[in-house]
N, C-alpha and C positions, 0 to 999 in steps of 0.2 A: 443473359448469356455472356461469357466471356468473348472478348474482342479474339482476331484473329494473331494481335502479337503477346498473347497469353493476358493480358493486362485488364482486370474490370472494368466498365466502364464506371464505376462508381467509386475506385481508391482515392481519386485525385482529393476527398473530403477529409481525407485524414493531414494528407501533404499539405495545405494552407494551416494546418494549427503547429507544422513544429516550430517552436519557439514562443509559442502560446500558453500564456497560463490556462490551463484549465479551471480553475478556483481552488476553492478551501472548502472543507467539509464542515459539515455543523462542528460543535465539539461534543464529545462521549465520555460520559462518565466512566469511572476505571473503580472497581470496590472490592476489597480482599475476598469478598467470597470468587469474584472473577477468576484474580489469581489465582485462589485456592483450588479453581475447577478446573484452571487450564495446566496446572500443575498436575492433578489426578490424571489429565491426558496423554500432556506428555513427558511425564514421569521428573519433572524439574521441581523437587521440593524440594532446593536450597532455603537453608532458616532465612536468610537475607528476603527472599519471597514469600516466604510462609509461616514462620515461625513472631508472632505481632509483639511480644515480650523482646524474645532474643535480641530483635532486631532494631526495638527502641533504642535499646544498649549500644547497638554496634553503633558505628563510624558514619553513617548515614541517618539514625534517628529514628526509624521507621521500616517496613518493608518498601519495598520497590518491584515495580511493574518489570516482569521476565520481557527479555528484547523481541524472541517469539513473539511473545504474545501480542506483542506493539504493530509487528510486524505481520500476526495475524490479523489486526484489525484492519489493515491498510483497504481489503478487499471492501468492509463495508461502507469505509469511509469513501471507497472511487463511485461509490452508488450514487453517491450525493452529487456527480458531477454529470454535466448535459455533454455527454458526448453523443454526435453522430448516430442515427438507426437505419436511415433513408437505405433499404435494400442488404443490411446486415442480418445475415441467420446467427452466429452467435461471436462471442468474443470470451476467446479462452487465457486465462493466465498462463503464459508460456514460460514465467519462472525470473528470476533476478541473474543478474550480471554484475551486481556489487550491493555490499549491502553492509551497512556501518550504525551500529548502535552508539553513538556520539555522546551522550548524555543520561546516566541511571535516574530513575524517574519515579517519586516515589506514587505508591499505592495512594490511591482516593484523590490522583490528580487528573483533572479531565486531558483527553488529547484529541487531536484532530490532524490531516493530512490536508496534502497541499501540491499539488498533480500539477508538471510542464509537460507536455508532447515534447523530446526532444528528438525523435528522425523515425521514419519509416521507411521500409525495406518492402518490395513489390514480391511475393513469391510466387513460385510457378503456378498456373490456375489462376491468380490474380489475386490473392487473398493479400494480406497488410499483415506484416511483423512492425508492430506501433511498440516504439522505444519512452519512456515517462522517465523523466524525473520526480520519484516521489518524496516527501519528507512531512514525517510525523512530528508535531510541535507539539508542545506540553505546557498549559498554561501556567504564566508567571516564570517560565524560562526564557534563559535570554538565548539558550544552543539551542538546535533542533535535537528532537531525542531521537534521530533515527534518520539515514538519508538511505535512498534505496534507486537504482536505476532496474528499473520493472518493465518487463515485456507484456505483449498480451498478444496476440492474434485475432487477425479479424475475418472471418469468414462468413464471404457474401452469400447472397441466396442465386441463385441462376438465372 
């Protein structure tokens, strides 16, 4: 049950990790037919992504991983981290607040993500709006390929 000043008795487990690394994800293989699928999705067949001749030729040598798509991955990659369950019904992505594709990233390079708790916010009912800093690395790079400050929601059980 929630407390009588709206506030869960169970948010306070989120507030001890900001400024916590969460860890690092395994790392995932990246492979043009990926791209190629997530291209037919969301309709992003630039040659630079999908075209494997074209793009030997261009300026980059290769196709490169769509930032989407990087940034679709981000969700599988948070799987891999041990966050909190003690009295959570679910925990919804409530969307970015910044979100910077830093580094183009070629195709059939593995990558992985890298999760900090940076602040939570108590909301009415008592549920947690949990602030991350995320960022997707790309092996053999020295930039991140991707930084991303990510919400999520966390909504307790009664």
């Amino acid at each position: 049950p929630h407390s009588p000043s709206g506030a869960h008795p169970l948010t306070s487990q989120f507030e001890p990790l900001i400024g916590a690394d969460l860890g690092v994800s395994r790392w995932f293989d990246t492979t043009q037919a990926d791209v190629d699928a997530f291209a037919e999705v969301v309709g992003d067949r630039g040659w630079i992504h999908n075209d494997v001749k074209a793009s030997a030729a261009g300026p980059y040598g290769g196709t490169l991983l769509q930032g989407f798509f990087m940034l679709g991955c981000l969700h599988r990659m948070a799987r891999d981290m041990d966050l909190p369950t003690e009295g959570v019904l679910n925990r919804f992505n409530y969307g970015f607040d910044r979100v910077r594709f830093v580094s183009p990233v070629h195709t059939g390079t593995r990558i992985r993500g890298r999760f900090r708790i940076t602040g939570v916010e108590t909301r009415d009912g008592g549920d947690d709006l949990v602030r991350t800093n995320a960022v997707v690395e790309a092996e053999g790079y020295e930039r991140p390929a991707l930084v991303a400050d990510w919400l999520f929601y966390v909504r307790y059980t009664s």
